[in-house]
Structure formats: C-alpha cells, structure tokens
C-alpha positions as CSV (number, residue, x, y, z in Angstrom):
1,X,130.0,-60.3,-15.0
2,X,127.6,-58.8,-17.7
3,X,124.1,-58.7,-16.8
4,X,121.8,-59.8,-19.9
5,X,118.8,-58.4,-20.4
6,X,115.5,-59.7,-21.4
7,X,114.7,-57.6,-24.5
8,X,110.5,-58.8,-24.3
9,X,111.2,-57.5,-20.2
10,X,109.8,-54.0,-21.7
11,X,107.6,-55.2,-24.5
12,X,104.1,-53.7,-24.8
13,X,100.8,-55.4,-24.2
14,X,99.6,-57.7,-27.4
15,X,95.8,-57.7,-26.4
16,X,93.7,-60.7,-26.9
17,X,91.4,-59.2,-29.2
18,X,91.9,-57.0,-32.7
19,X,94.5,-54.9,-32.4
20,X,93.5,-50.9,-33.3
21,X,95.4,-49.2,-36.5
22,X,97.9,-47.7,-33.1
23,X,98.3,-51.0,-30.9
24,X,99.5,-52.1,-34.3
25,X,101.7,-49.5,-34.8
26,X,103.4,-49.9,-31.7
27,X,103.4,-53.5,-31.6
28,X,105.0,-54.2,-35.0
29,X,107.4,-51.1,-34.5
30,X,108.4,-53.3,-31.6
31,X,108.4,-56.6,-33.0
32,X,110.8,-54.9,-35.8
33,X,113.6,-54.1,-33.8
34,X,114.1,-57.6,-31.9
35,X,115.7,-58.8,-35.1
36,X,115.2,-62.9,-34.1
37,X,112.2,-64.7,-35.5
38,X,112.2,-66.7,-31.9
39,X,112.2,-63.6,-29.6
40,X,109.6,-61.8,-32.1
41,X,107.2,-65.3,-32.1
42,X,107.7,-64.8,-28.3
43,X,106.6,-61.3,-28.3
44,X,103.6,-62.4,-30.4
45,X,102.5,-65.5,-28.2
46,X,101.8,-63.2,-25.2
47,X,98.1,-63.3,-25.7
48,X,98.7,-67.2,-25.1
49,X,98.0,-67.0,-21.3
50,X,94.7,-65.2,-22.4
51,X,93.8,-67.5,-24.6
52,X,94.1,-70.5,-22.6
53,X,91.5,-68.7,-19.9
54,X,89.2,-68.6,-22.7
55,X,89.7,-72.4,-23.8
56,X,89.3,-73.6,-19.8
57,X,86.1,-71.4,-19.7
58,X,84.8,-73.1,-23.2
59,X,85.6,-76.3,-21.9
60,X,83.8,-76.4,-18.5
61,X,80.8,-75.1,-20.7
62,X,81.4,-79.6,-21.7
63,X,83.4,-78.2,-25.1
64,X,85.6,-80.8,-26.7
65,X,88.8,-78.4,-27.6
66,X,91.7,-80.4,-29.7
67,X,95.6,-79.8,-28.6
68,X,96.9,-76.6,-29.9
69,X,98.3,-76.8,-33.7
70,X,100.7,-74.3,-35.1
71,X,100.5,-72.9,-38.7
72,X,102.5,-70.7,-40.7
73,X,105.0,-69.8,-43.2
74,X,107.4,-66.6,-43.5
75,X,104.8,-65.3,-46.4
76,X,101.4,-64.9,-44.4
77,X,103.2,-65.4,-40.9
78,X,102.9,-67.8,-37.7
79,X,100.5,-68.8,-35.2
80,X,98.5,-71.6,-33.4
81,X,95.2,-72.4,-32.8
82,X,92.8,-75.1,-31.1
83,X,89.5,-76.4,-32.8
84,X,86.1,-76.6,-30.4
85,X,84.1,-79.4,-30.9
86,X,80.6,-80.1,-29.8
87,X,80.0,-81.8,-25.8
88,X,80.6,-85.6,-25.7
89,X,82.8,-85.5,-29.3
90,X,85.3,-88.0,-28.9
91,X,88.6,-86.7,-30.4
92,X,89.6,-90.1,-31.4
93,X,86.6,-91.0,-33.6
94,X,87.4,-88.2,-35.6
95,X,89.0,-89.2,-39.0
96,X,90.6,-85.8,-40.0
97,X,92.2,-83.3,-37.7
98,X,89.2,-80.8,-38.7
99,X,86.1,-82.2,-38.6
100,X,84.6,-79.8,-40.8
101,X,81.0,-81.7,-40.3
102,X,81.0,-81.3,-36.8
103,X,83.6,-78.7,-36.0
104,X,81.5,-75.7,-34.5
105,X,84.5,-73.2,-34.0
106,X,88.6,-72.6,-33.3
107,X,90.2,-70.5,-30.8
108,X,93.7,-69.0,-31.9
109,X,96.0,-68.9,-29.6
110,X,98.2,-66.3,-30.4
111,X,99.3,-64.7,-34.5
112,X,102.0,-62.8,-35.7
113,X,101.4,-58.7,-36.2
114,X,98.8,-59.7,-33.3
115,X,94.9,-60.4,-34.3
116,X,92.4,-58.3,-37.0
117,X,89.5,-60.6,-36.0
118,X,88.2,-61.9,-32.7
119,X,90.7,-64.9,-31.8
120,X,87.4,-66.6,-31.2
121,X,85.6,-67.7,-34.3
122,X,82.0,-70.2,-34.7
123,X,81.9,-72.2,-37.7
124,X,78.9,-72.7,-39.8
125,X,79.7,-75.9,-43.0
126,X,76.8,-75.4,-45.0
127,X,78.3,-77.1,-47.6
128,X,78.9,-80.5,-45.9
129,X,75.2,-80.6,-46.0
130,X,75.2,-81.6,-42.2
131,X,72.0,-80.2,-40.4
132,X,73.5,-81.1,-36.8
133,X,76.9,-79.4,-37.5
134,X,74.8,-76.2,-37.8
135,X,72.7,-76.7,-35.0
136,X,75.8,-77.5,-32.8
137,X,77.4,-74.2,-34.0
138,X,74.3,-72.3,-33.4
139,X,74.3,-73.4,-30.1
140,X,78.2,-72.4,-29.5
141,X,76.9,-69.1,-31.0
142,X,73.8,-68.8,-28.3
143,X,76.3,-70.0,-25.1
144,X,79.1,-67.3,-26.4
145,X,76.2,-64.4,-26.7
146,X,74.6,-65.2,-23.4
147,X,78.6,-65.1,-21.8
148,X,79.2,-62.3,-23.4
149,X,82.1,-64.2,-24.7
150,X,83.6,-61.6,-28.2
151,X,83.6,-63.6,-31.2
152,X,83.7,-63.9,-35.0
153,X,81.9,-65.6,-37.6
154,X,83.1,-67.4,-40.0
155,X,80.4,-67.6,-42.5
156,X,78.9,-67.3,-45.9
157,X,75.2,-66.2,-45.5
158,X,74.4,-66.6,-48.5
159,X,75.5,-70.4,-48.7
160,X,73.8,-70.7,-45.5
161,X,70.1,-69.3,-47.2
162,X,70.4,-71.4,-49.9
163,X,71.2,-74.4,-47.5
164,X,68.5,-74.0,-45.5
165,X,66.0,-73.6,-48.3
166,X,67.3,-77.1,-50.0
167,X,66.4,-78.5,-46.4
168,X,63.1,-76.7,-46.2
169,X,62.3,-78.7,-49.7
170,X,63.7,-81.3,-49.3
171,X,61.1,-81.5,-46.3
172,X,58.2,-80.4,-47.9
173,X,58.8,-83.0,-50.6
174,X,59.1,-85.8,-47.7
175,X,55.7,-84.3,-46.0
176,X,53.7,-84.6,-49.1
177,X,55.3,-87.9,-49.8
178,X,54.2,-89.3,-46.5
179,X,51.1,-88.0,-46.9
180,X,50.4,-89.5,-50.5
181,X,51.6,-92.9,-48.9
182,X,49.2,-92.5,-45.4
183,X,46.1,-91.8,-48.2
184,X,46.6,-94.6,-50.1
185,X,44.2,-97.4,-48.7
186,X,44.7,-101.0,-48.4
187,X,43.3,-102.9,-51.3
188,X,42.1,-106.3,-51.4
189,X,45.1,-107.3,-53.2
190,X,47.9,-106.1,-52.2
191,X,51.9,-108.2,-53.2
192,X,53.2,-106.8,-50.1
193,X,50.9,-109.1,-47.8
C-alpha cells in the first residue's frame, strides 16, 4: 500500500500580517510548485486560524462581525474576508451586505501571495456624509491602539478634511441661525399665535 503524502505537511509559515520582500519569496516559490489551485488556496488560508482569534477578540470588545465572504478571480487572486460593524448593529436591518454608512472596518481572513497590508483594516466613509459612521470608526481606531491590536487604514485624508470642514459650516451656519431666531422678539402681532 502506497503511503500519500500531504504536500502542505512541510509548507512554511504564511504569517498573519504583511509578508517581507523574503517571506514572499519563499511562500510563493512554494505555492508554485503545488501545481492545484485547491492545495495552493489551502496553503494560503493558513493564516485563517489567526484570523479567527482576532475576530473572537473584536467581538467580545461587543463588535458586530458579518459571516466570512470570499472574493476573487484568477486575475487579482482569492481570498475572504468579514466586515466589523459597530456594538448593538443588527446584521439583519442592514439593506446591503456593506454598509458603507455604518461599516467601521473588515478583517481578511486569509489572500492569495499572503497579505501586503495589515489583514486588519478601519474604515472611514466620508463621502456618505454620515457623522456617526466616523465616530464609530474612530472609536474601532482608539479600542485597536489601546490593544495594541496592528492595523491599516483605509482612508483618504484629504476627503476626510474637506468633510469635516463642510460639517464645521454647516454648524456655524446653524449657530448663527439659532441665534438670529432666539434675538428676534415677540411682537404684538405675530400669525403664528
């Protein structure tokens, strides 16, 4: 009787994190010689374990994580990942799978040729114009710095900046508004009585 042999059983580590220029070297010289899509997704979706650590620790933090959706195609290659939603977000009231308006971040699970950014990413959607999807991703941002939990932003600054200073005038105008409307006093006739 032949004995088979698992060709992953000597496989090196695929780390949950950016691979260096080397650990990509090795990993994709490895990944090459399996020569089956299924074996060399296998290879890849090592970091899985790792990842789901992660989502458990996210999710006692009161993190609303979605199930685990795969992506890919042969051009920019294969993968899965999980979307993190603010505490008490009830997954069913959602009416796309991505939120973007209240979405605060996504964890991938595992990627083919192995990660280049931190598998952990916050979201900012300035351009939903939602103030609390911000705030709920700045506040992802401040629980995963005071963990010391690696991540990556995925942000435009510059969007942000502008966002925030449409808000700020937006306020100002409202202030000055209410403040025209608190000086006006009540005159003897007045239609509204």
């Amino acid at each position: 009787m032949k004995t088979i042999i698992d060709p992953l059983r000597y496989a090196p580590n695929v780390p949950f994190r950016p691979l260096t220029e080397d650990e990509q070297k090795v990993c994709w010289d490895f990944a090459r010689t399996l020569k089956d899509i299924d074996l060399e997704n296998r290879f890849w979706q090592k970091t899985i374990p790792y990842a789901n650590k992660r989502a458990e620790q996210i999710q006692n933090e009161g993190y609303v994580l979605t199930d685990s959706s795969e992506w890919g195609n042969s051009m920019d290659g294969f993968g899965a990942h999980i979307h993190i939603y603010p505490p008490k977000t009830n997954l069913a009231d959602l009416k796309e799978r991505v939120d973007r308006t209240k979405v605060v971040g996504s964890l991938e699970l595992w990627q083919s040729g192995g990660f280049i950014h931190e598998p952990l990413s916050v979201w900012y959607s300035p351009e939903q114009g939602i103030v609390k999807q911000i705030e709920d991703a700045f506040r992802f941002r401040e629980y995963l710095v005071q963990e010391k939990i690696p991540f990556f932003e995925t942000t435009n600054i510059v969007r942000l900046k502008e966002q925030a200073l449409r808000l700020e005038t937006e306020a100002y105008a409202t202030r000055h508004l209410i403040r025209r409307l608190s000086g006006l006093r009540k005159d003897k006739y007045n239609p509204a009585d």
